[in-house]
C-alpha positions in Angstrom: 57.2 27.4 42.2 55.8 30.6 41.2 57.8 33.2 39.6 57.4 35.8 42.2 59.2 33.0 44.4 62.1 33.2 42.4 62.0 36.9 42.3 61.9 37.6 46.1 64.6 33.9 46.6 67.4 36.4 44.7 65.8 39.5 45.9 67.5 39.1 49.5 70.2 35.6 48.6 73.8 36.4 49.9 73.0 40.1 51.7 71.6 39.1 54.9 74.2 37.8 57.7 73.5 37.3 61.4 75.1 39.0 63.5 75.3 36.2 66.2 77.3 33.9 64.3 78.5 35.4 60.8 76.3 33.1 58.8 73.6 34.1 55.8 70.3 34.3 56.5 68.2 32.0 54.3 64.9 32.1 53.0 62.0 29.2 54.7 58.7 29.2 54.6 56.2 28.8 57.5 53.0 26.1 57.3 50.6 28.0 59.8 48.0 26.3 58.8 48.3 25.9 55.2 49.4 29.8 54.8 52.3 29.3 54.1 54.6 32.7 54.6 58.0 33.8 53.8 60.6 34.3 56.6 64.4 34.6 56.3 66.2 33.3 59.2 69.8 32.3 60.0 71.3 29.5 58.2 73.3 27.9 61.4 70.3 28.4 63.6 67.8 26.5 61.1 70.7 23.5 60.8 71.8 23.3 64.5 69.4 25.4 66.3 69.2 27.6 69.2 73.0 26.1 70.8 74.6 27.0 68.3 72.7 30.2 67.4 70.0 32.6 69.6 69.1 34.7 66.0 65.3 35.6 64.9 63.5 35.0 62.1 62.4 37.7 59.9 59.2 37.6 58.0 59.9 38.6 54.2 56.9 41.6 54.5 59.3 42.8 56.8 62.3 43.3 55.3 60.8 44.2 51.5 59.0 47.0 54.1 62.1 48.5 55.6 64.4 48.2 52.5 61.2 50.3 50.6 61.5 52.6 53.9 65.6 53.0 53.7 65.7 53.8 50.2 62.8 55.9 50.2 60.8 53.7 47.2 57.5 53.2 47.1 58.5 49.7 45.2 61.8 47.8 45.0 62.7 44.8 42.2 66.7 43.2 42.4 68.4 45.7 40.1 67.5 48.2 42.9 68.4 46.0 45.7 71.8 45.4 44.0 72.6 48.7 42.8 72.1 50.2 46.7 72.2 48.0 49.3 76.2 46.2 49.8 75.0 44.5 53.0 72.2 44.0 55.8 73.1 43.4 58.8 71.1 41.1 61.6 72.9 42.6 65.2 70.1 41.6 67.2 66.3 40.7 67.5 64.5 44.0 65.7 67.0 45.5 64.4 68.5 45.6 61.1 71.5 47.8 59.8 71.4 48.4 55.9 74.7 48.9 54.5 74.5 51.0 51.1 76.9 51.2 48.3 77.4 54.8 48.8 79.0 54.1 52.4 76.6 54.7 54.7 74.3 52.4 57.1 71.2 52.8 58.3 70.0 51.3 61.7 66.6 50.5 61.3 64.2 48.8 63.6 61.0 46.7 63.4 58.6 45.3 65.4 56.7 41.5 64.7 52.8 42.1 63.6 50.6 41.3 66.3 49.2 37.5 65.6 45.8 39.2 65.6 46.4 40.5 62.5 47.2 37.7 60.4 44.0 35.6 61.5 41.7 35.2 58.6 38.1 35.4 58.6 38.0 31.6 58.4 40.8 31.1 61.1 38.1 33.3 63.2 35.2 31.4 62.5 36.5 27.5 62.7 38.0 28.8 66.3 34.8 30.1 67.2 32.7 26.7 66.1 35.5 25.1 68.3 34.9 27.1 71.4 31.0 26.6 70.5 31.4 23.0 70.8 34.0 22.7 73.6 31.4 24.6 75.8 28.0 22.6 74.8 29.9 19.5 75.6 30.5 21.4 78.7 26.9 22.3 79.1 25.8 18.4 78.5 28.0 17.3 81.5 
């Protein structure tokens, strides 16, 4: 593992708790096709699933966005993190309350990126040869 792995693991460990069920949120990775990304999600929902929990995953760009946008920082390391933030909050899907050292909370809320956006040039371009030869095997019937 890569040492900015390590960095954003304890940049988030123990301050994120569901709202649902009380439980820490914990850091997984997604394999969309070999890109692998960063999400945190609830711990009960990734052991038991959605019985036992209904939470939503929350992609890492995400929350290192709106904890830049709540502190007002244009870039954010864990000293910073720890020195402001007691708590965040997961209430329900897009929405996060910060809690800061200094007493106050923050309701802040987020949208997911449209899946548009995170297609690559070659995600593009091997769907298009696929359509391409779905429809001349079309055409040959």
């Amino acid at each position: 593992m890569t040492s900015n792995y390590y960095h954003s693991q304890k940049l988030f460990s123990g301050l994120i708790v569901c709202g649902c069920c009380g439980a820490a949120y914990v850091r997984k990775y997604t394999n969309i096709k070999n890109s692998d990304r960063p999400i945190w999600i609830c711990g009960q929902y990734t052991k038991y699933g959605k019985s036992v929990c209904h939470s939503q995953q929350i992609p890492e760009t995400i929350l290192i966005e709106k904890v830049k946008e709540v502190l007002g920082l244009p870039e954010i390391n864990q000293t910073i993190v720890q020195e402001h933030i007691s708590r965040i909050m997961v209430p329900e899907h897009n929405h996060l309350i910060f809690e800061l050292k200094n007493g106050s909370s923050v309701d802040v809320f987020w949208k997911h990126p449209s899946r548009r956006l995170s297609w690559t040039d070659e995600m593009r371009e091997a769907a298009r040869q696929k359509t391409l030869m779905r429809y001349r095997k079309e055409e040959k019937l």
